[in-house]
C-alpha positions as CSV (number, residue, x, y, z in Angstrom):
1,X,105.8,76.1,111.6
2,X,107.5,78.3,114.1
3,X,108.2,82.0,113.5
4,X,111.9,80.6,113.0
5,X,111.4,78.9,110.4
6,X,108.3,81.0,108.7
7,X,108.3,81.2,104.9
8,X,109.3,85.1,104.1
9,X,107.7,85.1,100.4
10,X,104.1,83.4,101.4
11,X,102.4,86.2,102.0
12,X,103.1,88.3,99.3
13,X,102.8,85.5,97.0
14,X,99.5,85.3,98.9
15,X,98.4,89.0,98.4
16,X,99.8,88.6,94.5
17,X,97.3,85.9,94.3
18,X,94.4,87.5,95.8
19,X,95.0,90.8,93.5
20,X,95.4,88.9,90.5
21,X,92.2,86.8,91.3
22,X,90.5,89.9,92.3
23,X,91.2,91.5,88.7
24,X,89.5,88.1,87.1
25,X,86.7,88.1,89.7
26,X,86.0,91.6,88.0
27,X,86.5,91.1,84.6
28,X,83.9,88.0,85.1
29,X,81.1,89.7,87.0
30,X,81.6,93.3,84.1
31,X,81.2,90.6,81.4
32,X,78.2,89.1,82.5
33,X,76.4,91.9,83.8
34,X,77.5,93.5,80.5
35,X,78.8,96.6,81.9
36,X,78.4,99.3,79.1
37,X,81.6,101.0,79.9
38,X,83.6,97.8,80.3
39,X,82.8,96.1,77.3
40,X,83.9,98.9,75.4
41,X,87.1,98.3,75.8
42,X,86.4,95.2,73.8
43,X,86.0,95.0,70.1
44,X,82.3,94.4,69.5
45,X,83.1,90.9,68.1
46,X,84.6,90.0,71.6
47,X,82.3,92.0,73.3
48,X,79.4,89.5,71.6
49,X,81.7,86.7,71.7
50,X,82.8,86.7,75.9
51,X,78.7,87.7,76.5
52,X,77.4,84.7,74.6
53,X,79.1,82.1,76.2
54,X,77.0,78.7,76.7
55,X,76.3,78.2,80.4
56,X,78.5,75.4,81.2
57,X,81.6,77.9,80.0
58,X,80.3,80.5,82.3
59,X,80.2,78.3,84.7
60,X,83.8,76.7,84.7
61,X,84.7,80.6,84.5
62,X,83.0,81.5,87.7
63,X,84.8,78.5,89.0
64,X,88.0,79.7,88.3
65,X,87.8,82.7,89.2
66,X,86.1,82.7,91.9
67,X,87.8,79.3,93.6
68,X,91.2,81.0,92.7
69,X,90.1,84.0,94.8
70,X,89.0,81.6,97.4
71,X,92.1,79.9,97.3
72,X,94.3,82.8,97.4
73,X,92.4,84.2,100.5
74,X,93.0,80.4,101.9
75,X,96.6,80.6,101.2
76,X,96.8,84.1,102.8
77,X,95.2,82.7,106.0
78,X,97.7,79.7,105.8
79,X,94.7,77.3,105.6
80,X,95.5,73.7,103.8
81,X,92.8,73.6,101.9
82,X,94.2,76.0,99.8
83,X,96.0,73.5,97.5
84,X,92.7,72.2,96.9
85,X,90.6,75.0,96.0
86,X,93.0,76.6,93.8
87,X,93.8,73.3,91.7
88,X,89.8,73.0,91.2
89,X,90.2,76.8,90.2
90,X,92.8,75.6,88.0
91,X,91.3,72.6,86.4
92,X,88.3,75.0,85.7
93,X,91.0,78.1,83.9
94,X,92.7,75.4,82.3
95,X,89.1,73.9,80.8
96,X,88.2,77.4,79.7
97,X,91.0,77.9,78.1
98,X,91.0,74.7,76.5
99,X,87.4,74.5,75.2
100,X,88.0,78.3,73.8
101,X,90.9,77.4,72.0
102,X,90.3,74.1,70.6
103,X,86.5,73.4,70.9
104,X,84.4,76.6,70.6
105,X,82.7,77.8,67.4
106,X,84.3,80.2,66.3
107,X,87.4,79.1,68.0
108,X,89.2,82.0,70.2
109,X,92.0,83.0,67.7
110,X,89.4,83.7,65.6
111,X,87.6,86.3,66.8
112,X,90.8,87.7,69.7
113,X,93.6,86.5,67.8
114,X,97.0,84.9,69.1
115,X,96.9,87.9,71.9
116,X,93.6,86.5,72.9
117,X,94.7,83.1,73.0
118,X,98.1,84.3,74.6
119,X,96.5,86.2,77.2
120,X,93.6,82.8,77.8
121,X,96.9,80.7,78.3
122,X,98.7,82.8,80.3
123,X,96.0,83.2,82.2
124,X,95.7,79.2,82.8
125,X,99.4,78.9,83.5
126,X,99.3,81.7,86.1
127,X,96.2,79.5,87.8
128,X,98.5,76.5,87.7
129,X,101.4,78.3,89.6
130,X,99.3,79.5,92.3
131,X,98.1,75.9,92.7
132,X,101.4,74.5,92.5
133,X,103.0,77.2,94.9
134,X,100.3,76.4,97.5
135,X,100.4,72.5,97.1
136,X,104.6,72.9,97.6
137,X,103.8,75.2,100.9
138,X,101.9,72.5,102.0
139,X,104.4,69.8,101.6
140,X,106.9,72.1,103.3
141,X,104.4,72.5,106.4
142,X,103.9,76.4,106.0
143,X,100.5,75.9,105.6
144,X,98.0,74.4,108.1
């Protein structure tokens, strides 16, 4: 793509993405080193709740979070693998969410809520823009 033709909102959709991944990166590695201060933001259900997680949550987590913050740093350097890493970064938010709300004993709304479950899905639908931004800048040959 020549500078002509360059996509003027890529990079700050690229630097949104990267600042909003950042913030989950965060919250994930505060929860699981149990960060006093952090958690006590939290109701002590939630706090025991997000701590207890079985492994193969915590995993899919770290997925997401940490493939969308790869992704968005893809994205920023116009790389097209960034599609890729942040739909696998998406597929993992959106299995998260899912097995939370519909799966998980107690189930989300439970013990959060509909704000936890609102803020869980939003959560997932902002993964799936990001994906779906960076897939279309691929098809329109701003990214590499």
């Amino acid at each position: 793509m020549t500078d002509e033709t360059e996509i003027w909102h890529l990079m700050p959709v690229a630097i949104l993405a990267i600042l909003w991944n950042l913030a989950g990166c965060a919250d994930y590695v505060l929860t699981q080193y149990g960060v006093a201060p952090y958690l006590q933001i939290l109701t002590q259900s939630n706090a025991d709740y997000f701590t207890s997680l079985p492994s193969v949550l915590d995993g899919s987590w770290a997925i997401a979070v940490w493939g969308g913050l790869l992704g968005s740093i893809l994205l920023f350097l116009r790389s097209g693998a960034a599609p890729v890493v942040l739909g696998i970064a998406a597929l993992a938010m959106l299995g998260s969410a899912g097995w939370l709300i519909l799966f998980a004993a107690p189930p989300l709304a439970a013990v959060s809520g509909a704000f936890g479950v609102a803020m869980i899905s939003g959560a997932a639908g902002v993964a799936m823009l990001f994906f779906l931004y960076a897939r279309r800048m691929r098809i329109a040959g701003a990214l590499g």
